[in-house]
mmCIF file of the N, C-alpha and C atoms, coordinates in Angstrom:
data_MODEL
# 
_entry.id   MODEL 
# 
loop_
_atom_site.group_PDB 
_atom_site.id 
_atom_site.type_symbol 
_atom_site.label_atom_id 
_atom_site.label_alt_id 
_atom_site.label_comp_id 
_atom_site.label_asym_id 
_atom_site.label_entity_id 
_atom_site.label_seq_id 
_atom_site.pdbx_PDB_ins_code 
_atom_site.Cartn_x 
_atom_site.Cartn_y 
_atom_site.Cartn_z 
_atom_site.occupancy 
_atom_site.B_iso_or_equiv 
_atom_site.pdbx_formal_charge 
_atom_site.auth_seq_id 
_atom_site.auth_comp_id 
_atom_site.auth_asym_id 
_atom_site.auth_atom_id 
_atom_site.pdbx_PDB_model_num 
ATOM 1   N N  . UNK A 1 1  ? 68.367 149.159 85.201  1.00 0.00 ? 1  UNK A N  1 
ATOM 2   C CA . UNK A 1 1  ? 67.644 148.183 84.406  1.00 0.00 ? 1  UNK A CA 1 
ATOM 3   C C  . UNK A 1 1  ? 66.217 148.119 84.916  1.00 0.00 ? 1  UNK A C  1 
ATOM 4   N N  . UNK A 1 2  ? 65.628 148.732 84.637  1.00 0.00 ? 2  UNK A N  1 
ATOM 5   C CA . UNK A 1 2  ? 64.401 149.043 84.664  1.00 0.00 ? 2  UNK A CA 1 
ATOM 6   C C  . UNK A 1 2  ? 62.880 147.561 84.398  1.00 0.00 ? 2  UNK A C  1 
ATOM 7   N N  . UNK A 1 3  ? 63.334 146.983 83.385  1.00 0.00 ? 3  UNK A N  1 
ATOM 8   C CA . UNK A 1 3  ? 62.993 145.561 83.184  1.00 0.00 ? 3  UNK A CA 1 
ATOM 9   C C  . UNK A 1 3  ? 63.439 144.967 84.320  1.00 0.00 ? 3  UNK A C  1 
ATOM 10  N N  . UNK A 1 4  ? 64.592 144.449 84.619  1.00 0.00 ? 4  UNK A N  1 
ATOM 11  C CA . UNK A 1 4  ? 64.571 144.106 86.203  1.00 0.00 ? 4  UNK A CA 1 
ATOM 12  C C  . UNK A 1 4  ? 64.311 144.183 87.152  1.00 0.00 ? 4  UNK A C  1 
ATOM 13  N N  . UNK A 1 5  ? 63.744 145.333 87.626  1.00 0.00 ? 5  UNK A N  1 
ATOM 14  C CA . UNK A 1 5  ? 63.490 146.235 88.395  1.00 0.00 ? 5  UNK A CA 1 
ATOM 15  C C  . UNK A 1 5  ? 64.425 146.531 89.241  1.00 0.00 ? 5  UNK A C  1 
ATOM 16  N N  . UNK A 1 6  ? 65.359 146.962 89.036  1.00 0.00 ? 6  UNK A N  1 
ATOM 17  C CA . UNK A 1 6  ? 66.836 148.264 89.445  1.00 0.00 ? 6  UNK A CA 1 
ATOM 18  C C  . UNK A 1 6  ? 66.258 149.206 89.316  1.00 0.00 ? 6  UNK A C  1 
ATOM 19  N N  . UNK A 1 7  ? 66.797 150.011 90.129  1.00 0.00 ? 7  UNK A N  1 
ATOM 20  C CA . UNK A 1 7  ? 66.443 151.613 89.499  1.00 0.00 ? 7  UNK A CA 1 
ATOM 21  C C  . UNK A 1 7  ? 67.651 151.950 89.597  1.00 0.00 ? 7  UNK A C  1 
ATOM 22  N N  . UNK A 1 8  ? 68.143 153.256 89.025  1.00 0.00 ? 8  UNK A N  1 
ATOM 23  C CA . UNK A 1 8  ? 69.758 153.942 88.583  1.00 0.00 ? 8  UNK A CA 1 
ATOM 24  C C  . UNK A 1 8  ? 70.391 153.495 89.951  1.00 0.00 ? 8  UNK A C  1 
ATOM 25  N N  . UNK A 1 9  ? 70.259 153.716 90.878  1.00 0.00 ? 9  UNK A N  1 
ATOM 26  C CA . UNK A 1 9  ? 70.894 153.883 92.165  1.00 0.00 ? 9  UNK A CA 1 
ATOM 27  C C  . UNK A 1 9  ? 71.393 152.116 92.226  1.00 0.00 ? 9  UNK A C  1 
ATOM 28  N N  . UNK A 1 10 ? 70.460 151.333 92.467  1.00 0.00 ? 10 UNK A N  1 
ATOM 29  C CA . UNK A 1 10 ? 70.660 149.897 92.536  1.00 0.00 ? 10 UNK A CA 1 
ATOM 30  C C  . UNK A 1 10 ? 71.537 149.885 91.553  1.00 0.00 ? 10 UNK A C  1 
ATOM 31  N N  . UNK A 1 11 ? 71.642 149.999 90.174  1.00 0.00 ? 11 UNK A N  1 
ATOM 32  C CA . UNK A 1 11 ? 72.817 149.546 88.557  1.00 0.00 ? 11 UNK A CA 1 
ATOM 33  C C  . UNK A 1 11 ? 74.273 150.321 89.350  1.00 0.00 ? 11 UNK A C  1 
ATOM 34  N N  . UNK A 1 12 ? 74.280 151.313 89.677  1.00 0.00 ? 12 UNK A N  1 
ATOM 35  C CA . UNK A 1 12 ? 75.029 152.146 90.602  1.00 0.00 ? 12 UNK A CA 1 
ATOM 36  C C  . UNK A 1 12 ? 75.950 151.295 91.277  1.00 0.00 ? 12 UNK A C  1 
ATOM 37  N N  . UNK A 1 13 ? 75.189 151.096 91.931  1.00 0.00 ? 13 UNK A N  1 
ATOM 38  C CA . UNK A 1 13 ? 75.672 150.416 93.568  1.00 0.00 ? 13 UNK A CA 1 
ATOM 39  C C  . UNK A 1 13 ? 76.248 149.133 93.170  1.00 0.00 ? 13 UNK A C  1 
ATOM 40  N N  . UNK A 1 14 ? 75.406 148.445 91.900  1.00 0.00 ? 14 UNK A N  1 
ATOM 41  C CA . UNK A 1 14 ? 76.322 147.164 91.503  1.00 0.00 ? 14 UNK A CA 1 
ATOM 42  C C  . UNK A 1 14 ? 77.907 146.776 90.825  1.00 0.00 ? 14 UNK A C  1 
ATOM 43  N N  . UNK A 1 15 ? 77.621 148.337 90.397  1.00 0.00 ? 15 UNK A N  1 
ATOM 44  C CA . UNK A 1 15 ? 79.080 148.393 89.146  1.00 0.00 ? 15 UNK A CA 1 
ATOM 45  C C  . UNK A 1 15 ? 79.891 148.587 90.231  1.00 0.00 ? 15 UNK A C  1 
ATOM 46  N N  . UNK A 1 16 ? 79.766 149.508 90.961  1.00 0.00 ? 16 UNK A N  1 
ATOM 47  C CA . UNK A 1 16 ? 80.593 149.990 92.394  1.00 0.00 ? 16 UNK A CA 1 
ATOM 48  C C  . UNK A 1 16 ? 80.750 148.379 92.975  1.00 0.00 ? 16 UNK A C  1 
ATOM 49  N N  . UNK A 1 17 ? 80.058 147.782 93.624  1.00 0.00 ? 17 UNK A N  1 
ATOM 50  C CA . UNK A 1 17 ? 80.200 146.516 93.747  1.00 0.00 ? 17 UNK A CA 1 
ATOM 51  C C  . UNK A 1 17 ? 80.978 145.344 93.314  1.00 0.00 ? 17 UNK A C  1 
ATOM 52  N N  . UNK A 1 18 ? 80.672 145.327 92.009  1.00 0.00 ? 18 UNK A N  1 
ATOM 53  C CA . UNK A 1 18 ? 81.779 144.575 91.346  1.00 0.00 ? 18 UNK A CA 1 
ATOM 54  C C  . UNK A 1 18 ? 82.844 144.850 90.886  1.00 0.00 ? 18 UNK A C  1 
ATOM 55  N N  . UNK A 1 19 ? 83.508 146.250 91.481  1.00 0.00 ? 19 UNK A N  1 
ATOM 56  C CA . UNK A 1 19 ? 84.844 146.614 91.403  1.00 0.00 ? 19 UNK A CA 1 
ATOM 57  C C  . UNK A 1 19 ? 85.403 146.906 92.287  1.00 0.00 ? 19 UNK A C  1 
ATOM 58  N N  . UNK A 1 20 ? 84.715 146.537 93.432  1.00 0.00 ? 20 UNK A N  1 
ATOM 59  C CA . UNK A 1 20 ? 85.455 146.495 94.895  1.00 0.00 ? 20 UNK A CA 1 
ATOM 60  C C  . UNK A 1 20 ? 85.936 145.233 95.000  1.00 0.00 ? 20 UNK A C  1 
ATOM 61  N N  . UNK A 1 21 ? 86.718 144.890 95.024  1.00 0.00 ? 21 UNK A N  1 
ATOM 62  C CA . UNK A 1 21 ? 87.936 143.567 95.436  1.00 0.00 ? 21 UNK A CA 1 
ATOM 63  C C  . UNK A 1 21 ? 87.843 143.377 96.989  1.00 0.00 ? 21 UNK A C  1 
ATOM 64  N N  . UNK A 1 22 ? 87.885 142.374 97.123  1.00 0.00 ? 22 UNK A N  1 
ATOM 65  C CA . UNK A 1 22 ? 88.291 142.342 99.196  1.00 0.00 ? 22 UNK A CA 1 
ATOM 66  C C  . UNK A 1 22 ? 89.378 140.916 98.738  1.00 0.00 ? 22 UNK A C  1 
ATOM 67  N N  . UNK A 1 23 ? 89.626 140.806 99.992  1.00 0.00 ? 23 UNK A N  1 
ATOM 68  C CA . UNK A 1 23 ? 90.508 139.883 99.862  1.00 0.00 ? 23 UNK A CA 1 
ATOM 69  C C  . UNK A 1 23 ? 89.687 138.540 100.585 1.00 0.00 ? 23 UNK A C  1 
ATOM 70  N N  . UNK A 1 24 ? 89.886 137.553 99.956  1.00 0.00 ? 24 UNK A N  1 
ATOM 71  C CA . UNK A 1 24 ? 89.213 136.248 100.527 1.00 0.00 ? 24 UNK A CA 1 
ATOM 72  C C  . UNK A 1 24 ? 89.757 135.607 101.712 1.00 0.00 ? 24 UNK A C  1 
ATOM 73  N N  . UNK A 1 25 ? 89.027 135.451 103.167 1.00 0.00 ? 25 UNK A N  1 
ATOM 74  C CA . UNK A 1 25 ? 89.475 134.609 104.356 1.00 0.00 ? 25 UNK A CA 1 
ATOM 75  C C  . UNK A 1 25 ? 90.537 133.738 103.942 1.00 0.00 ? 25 UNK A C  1 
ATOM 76  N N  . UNK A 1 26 ? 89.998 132.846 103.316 1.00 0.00 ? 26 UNK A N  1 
ATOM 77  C CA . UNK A 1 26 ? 90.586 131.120 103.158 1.00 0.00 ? 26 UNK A CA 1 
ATOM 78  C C  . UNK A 1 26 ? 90.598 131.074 101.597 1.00 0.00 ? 26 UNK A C  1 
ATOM 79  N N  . UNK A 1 27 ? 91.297 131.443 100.940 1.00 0.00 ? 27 UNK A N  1 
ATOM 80  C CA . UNK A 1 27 ? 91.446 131.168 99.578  1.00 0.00 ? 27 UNK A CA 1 
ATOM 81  C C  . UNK A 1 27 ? 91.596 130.063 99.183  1.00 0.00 ? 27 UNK A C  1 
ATOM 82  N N  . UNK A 1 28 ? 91.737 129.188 100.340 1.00 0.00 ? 28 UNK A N  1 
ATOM 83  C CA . UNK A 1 28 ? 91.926 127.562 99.522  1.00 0.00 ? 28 UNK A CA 1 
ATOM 84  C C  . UNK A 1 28 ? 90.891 127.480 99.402  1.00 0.00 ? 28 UNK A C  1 
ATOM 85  N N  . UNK A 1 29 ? 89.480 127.810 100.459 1.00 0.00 ? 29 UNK A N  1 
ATOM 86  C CA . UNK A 1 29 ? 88.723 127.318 100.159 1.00 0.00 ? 29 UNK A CA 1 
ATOM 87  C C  . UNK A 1 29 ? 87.498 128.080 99.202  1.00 0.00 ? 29 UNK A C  1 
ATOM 88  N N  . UNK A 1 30 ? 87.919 129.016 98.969  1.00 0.00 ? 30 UNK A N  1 
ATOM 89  C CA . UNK A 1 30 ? 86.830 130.005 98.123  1.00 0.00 ? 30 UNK A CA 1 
ATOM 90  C C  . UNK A 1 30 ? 87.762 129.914 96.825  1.00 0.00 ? 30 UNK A C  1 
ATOM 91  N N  . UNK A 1 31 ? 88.279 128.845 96.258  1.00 0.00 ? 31 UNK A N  1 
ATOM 92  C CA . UNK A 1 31 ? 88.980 128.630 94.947  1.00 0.00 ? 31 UNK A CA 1 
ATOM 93  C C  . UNK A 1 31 ? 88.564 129.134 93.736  1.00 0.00 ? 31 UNK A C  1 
ATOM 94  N N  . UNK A 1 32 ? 86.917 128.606 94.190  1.00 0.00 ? 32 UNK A N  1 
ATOM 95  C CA . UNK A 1 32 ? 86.300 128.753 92.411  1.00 0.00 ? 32 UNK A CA 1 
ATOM 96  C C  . UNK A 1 32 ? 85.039 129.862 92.845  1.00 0.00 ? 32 UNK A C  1 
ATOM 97  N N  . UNK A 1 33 ? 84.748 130.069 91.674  1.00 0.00 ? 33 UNK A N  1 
ATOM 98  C CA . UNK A 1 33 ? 83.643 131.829 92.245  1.00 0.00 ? 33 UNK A CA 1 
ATOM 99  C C  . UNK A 1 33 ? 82.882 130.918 92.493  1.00 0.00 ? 33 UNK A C  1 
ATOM 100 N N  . UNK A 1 34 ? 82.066 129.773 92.392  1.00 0.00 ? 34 UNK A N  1 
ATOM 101 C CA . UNK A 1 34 ? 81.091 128.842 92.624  1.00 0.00 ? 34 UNK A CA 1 
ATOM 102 C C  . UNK A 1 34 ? 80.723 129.030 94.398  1.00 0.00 ? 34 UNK A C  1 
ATOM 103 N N  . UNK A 1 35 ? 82.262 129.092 95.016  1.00 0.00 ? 35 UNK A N  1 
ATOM 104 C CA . UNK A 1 35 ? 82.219 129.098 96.924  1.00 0.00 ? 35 UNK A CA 1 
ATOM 105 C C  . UNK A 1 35 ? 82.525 130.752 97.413  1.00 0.00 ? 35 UNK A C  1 
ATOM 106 N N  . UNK A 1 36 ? 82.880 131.706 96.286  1.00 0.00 ? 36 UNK A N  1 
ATOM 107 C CA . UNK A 1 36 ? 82.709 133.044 97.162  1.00 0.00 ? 36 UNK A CA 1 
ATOM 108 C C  . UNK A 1 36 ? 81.535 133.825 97.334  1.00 0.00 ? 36 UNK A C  1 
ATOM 109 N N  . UNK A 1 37 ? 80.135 133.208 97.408  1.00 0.00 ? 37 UNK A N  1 
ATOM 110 C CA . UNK A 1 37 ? 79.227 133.670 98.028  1.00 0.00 ? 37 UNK A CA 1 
ATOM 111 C C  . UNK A 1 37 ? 79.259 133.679 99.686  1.00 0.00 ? 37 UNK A C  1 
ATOM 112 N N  . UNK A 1 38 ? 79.897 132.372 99.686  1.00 0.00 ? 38 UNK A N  1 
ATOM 113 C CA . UNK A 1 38 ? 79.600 132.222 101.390 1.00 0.00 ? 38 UNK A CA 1 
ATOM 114 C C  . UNK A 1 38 ? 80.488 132.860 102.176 1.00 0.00 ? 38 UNK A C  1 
ATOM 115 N N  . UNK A 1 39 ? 81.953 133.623 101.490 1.00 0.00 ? 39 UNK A N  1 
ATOM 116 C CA . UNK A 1 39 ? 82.893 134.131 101.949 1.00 0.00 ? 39 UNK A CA 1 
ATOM 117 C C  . UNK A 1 39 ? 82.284 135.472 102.976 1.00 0.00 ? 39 UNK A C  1 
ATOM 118 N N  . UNK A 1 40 ? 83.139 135.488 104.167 1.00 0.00 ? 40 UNK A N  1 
ATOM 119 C CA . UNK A 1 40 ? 82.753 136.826 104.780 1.00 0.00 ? 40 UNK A CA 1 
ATOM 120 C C  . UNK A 1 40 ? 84.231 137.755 105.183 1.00 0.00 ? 40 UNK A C  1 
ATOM 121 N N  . UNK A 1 41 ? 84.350 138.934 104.080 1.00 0.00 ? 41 UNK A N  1 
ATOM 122 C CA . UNK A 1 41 ? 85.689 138.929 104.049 1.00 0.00 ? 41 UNK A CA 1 
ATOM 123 C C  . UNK A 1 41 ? 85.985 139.821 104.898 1.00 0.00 ? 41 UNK A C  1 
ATOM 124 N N  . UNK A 1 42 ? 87.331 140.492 105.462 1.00 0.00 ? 42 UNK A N  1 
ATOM 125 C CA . UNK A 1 42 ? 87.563 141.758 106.258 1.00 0.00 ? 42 UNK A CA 1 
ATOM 126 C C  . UNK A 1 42 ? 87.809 143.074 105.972 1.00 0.00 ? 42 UNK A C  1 
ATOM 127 N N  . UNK A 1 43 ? 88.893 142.127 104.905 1.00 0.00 ? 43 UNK A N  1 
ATOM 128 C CA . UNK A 1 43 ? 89.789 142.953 104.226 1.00 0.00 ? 43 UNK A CA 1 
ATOM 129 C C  . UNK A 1 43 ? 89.886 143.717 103.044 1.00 0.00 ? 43 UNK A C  1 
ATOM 130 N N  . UNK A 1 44 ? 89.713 144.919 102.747 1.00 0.00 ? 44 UNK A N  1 
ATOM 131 C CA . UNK A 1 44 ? 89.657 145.517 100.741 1.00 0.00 ? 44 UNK A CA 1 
ATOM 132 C C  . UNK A 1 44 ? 90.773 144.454 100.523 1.00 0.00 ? 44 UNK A C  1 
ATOM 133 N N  . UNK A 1 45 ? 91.287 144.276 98.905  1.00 0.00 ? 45 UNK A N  1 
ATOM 134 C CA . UNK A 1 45 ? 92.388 143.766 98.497  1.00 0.00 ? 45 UNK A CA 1 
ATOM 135 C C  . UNK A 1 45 ? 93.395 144.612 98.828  1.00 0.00 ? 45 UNK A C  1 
ATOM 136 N N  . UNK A 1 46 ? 93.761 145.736 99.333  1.00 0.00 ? 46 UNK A N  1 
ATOM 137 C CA . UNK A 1 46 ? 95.052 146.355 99.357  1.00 0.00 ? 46 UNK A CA 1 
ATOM 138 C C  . UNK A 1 46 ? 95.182 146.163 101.191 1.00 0.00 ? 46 UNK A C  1 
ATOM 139 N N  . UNK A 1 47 ? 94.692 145.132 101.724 1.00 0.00 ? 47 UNK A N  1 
ATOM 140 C CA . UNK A 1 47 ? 94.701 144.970 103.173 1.00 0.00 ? 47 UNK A CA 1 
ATOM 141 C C  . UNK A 1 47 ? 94.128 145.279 103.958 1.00 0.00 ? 47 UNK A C  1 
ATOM 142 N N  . UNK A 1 48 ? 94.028 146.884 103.675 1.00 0.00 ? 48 UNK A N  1 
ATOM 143 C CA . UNK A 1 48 ? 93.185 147.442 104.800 1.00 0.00 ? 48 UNK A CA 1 
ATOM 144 C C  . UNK A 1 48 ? 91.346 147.212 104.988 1.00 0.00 ? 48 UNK A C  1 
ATOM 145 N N  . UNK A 1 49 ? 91.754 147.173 106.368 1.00 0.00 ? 49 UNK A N  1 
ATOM 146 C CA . UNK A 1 49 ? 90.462 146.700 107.268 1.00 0.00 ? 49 UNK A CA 1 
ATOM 147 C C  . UNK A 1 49 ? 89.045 147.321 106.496 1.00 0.00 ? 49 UNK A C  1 
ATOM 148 N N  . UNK A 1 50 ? 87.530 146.803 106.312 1.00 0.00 ? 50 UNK A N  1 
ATOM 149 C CA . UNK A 1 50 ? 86.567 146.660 105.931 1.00 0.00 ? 50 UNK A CA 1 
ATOM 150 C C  . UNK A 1 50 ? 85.773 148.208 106.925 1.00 0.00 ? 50 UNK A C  1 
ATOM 151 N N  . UNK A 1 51 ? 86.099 147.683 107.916 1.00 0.00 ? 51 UNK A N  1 
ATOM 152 C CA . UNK A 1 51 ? 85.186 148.087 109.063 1.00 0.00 ? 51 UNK A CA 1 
ATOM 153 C C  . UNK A 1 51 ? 85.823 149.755 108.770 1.00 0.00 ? 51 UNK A C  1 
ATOM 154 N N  . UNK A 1 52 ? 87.205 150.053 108.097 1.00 0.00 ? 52 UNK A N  1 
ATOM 155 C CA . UNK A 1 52 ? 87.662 151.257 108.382 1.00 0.00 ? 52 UNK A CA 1 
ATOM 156 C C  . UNK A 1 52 ? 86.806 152.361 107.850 1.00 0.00 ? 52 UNK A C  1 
ATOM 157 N N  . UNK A 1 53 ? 87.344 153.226 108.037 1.00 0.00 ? 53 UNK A N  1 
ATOM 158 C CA . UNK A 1 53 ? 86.591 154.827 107.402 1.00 0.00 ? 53 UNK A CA 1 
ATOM 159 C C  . UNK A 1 53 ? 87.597 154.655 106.176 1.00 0.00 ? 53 UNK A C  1 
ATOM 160 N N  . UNK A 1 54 ? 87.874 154.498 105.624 1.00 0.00 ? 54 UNK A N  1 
ATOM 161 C CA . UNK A 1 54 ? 88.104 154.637 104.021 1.00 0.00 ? 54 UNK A CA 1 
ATOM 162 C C  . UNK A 1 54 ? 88.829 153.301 103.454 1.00 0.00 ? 54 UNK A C  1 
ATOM 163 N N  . UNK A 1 55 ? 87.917 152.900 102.438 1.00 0.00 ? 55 UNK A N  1 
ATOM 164 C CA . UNK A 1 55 ? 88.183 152.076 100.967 1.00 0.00 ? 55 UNK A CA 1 
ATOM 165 C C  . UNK A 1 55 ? 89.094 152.799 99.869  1.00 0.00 ? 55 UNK A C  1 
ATOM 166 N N  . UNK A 1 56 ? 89.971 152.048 99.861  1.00 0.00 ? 56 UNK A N  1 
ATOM 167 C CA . UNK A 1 56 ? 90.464 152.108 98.863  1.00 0.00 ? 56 UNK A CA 1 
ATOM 168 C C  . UNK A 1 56 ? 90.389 151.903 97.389  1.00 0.00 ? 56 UNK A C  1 
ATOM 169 N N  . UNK A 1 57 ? 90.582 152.641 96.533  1.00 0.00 ? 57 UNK A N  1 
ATOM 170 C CA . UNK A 1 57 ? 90.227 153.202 95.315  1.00 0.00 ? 57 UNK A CA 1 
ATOM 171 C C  . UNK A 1 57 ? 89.981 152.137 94.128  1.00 0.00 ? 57 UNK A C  1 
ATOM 172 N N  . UNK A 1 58 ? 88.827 152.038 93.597  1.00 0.00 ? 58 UNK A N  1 
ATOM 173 C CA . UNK A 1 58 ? 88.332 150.851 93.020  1.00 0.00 ? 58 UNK A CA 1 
ATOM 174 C C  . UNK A 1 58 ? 89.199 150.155 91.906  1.00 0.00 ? 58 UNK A C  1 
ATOM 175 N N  . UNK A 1 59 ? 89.460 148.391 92.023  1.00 0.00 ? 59 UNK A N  1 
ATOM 176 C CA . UNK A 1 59 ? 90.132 148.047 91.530  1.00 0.00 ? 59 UNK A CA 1 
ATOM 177 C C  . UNK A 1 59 ? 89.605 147.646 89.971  1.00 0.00 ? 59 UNK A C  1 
ATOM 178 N N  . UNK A 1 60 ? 90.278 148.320 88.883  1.00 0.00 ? 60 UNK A N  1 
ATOM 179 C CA . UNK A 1 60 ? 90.201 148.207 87.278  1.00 0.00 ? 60 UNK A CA 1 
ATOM 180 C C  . UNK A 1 60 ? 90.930 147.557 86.470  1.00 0.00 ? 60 UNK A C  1 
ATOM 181 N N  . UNK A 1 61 ? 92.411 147.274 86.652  1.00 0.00 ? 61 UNK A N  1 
ATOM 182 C CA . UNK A 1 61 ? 93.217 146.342 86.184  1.00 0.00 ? 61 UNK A CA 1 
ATOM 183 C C  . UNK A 1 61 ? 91.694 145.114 85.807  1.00 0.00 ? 61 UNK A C  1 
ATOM 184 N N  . UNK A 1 62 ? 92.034 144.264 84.426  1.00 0.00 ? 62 UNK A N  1 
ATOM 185 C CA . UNK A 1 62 ? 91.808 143.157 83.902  1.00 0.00 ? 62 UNK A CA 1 
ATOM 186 C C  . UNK A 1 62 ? 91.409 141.896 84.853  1.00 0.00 ? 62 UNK A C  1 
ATOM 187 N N  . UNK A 1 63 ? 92.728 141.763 85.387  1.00 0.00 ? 63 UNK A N  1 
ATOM 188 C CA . UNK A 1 63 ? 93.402 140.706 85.928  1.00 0.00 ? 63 UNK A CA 1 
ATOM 189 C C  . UNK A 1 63 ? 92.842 141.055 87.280  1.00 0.00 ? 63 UNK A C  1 
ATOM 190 N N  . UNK A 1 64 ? 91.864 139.704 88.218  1.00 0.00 ? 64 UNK A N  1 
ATOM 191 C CA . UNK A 1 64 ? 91.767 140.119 89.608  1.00 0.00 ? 64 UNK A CA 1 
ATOM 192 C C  . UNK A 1 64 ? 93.045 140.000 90.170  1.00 0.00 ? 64 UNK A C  1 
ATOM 193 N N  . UNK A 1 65 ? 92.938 140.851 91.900  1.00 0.00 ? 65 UNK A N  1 
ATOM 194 C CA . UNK A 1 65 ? 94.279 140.116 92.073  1.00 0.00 ? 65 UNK A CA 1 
ATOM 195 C C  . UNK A 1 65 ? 94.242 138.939 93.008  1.00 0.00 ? 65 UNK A C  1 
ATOM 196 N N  . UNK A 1 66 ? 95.559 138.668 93.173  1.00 0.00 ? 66 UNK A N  1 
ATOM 197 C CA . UNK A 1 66 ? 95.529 137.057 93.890  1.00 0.00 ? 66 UNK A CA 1 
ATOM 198 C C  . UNK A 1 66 ? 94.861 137.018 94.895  1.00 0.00 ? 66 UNK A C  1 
ATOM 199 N N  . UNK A 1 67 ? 93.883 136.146 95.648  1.00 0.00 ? 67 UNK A N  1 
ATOM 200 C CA . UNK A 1 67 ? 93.009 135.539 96.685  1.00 0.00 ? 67 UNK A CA 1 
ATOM 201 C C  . UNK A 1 67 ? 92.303 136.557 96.836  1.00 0.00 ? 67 UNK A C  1 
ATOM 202 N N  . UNK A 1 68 ? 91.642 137.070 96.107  1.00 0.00 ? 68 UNK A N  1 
ATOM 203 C CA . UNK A 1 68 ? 90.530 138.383 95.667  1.00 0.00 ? 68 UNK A CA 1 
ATOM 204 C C  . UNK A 1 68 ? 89.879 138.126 94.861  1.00 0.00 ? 68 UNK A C  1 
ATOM 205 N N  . UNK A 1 69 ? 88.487 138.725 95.556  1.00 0.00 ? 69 UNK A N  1 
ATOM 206 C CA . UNK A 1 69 ? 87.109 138.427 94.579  1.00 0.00 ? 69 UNK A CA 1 
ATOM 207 C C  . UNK A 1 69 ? 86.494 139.904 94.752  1.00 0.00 ? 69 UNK A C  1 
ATOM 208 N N  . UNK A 1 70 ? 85.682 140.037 93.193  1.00 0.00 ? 70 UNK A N  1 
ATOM 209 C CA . UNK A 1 70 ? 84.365 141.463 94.217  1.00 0.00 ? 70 UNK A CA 1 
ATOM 210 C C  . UNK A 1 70 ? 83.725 141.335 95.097  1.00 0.00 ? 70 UNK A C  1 
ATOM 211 N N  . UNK A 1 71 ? 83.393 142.452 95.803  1.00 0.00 ? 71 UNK A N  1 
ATOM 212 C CA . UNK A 1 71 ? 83.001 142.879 96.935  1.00 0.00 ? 71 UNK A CA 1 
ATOM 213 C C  . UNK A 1 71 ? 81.103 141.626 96.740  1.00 0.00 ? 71 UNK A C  1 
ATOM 214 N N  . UNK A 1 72 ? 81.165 141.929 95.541  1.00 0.00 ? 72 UNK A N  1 
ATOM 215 C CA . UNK A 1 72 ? 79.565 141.795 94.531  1.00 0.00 ? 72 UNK A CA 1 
ATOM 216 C C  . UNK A 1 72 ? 78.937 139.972 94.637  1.00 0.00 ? 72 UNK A C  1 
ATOM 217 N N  . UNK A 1 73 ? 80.308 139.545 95.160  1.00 0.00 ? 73 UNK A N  1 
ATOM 218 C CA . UNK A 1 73 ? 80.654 137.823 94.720  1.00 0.00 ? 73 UNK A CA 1 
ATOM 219 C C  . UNK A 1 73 ? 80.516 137.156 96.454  1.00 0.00 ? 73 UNK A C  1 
ATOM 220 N N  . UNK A 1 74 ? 80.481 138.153 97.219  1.00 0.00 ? 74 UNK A N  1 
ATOM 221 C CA . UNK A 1 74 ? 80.274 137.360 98.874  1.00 0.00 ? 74 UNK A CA 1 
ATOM 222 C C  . UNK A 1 74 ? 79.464 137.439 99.280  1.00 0.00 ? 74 UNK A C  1 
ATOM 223 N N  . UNK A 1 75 ? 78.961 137.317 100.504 1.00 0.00 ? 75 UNK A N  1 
ATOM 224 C CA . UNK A 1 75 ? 78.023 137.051 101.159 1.00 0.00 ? 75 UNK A CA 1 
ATOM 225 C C  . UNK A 1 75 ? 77.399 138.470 101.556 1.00 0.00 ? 75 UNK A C  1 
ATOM 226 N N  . UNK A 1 76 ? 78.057 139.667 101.862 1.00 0.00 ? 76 UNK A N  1 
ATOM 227 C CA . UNK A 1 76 ? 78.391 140.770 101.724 1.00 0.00 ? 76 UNK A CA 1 
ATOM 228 C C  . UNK A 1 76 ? 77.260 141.504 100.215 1.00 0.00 ? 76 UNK A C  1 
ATOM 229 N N  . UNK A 1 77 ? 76.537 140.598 99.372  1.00 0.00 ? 77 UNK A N  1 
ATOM 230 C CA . UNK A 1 77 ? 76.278 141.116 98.436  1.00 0.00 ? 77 UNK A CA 1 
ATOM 231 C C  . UNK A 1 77 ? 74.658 141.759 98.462  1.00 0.00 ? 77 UNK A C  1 
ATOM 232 N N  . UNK A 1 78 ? 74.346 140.845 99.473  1.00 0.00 ? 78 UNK A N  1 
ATOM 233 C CA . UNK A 1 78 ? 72.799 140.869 100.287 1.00 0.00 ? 78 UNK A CA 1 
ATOM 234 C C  . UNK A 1 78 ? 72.720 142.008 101.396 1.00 0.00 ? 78 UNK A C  1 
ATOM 235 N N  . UNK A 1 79 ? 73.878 142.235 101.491 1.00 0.00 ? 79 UNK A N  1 
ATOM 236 C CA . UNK A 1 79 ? 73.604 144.243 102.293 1.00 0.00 ? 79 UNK A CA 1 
ATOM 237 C C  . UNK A 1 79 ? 73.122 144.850 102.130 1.00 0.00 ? 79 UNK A C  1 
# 
């Protein structure tokens, strides 16, 4: 988005972004997307560790899954 000033790589990196799922710390308290900015998560949604050498394969299903937000929606988004 060029009007925005994105360039391909940034639009890229966002779609990738918002289809990475992690799993939320405290899901009670990151309830509404309003509080998963401040979230700092560990975990992809399929469990495995953040920090690891490989992510698991981007989540497309409709439906997020339970106590999961995008990667795009935490605090994590300012990287």
């Amino acid at each position: 988005d060029e009007a925005g000033g994105d360039t391909r790589e940034d639009c890229l990196n966002k779609m990738i972004a918002k289809s990475a799922f992690v799993q939320l710390p405290s899901p009670r308290i990151h309830s509404t997307l309003e509080h998963t900015e401040q979230a700092v998560p560990t975990h992809w949604y399929d469990g495995s560790p953040i920090s690891g050498d490989n992510a698991p394969s981007l989540h497309t299903d409709w439906d997020w899954p339970q106590g999961c937000c995008p990667y795009y929606r935490t605090s994590f988004k300012k990287r």
